[in-house]
C-alpha positions in Angstrom: 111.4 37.0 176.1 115.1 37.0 177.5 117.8 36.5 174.8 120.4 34.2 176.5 123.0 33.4 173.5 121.1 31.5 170.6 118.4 30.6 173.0 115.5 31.8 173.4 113.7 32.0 176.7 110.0 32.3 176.8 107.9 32.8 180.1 105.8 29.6 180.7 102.2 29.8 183.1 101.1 27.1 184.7 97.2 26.1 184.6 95.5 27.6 187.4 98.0 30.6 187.8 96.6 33.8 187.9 96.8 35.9 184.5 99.8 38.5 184.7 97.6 40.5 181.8 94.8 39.9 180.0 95.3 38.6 176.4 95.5 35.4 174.0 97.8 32.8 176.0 99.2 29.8 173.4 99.5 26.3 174.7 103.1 24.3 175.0 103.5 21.0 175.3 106.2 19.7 178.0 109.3 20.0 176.1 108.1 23.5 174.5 106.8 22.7 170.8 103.9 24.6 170.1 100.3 23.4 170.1 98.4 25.6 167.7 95.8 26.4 170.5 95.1 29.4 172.4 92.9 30.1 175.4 91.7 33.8 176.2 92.7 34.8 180.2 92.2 38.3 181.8 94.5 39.6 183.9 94.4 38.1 187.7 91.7 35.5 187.0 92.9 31.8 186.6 94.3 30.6 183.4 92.4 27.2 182.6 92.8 23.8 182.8 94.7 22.5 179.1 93.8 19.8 177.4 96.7 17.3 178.2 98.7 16.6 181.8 102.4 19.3 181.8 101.1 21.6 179.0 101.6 25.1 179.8 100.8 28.4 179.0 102.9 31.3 176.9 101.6 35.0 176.2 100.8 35.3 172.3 99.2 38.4 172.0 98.8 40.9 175.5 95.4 42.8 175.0 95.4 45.9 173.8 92.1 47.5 174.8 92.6 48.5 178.6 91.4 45.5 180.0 92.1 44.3 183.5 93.6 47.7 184.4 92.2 49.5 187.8 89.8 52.5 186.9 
């Protein structure tokens, strides 16, 4: 996240967009509020469709057991 003042910016994905890690991704809504729901993506596979037309994606929680990294 990028600290710009008092705002916060967060990095949105779009659905279909590759994964930039693997990890638990939270779903915004078009103006940003929170959902509640997550989706699991690994790194450079698709994110999935969401539930609703201009939700997005934000990283929750990056994966922490090695996963999607080259051998």
């Amino acid at each position: 996240m990028a600290d710009t003042g008092d705002v916060t910016v967060t990095k949105t994905y779009k659905p279909g967009q590759q994964a930039p890690v693997s990890g638990e991704f939270g779903i915004v809504g078009p103006r940003g509020g929170a959902t509640g729901k997550e989706r699991t993506a690994v790194q450079g596979r698709p994110l999935p469709p969401t539930p609703k037309p201009g939700q997005r994606y934000v990283l929750d929680r990056p994966a922490r057991n090695g996963a999607g990294k080259p051998k």
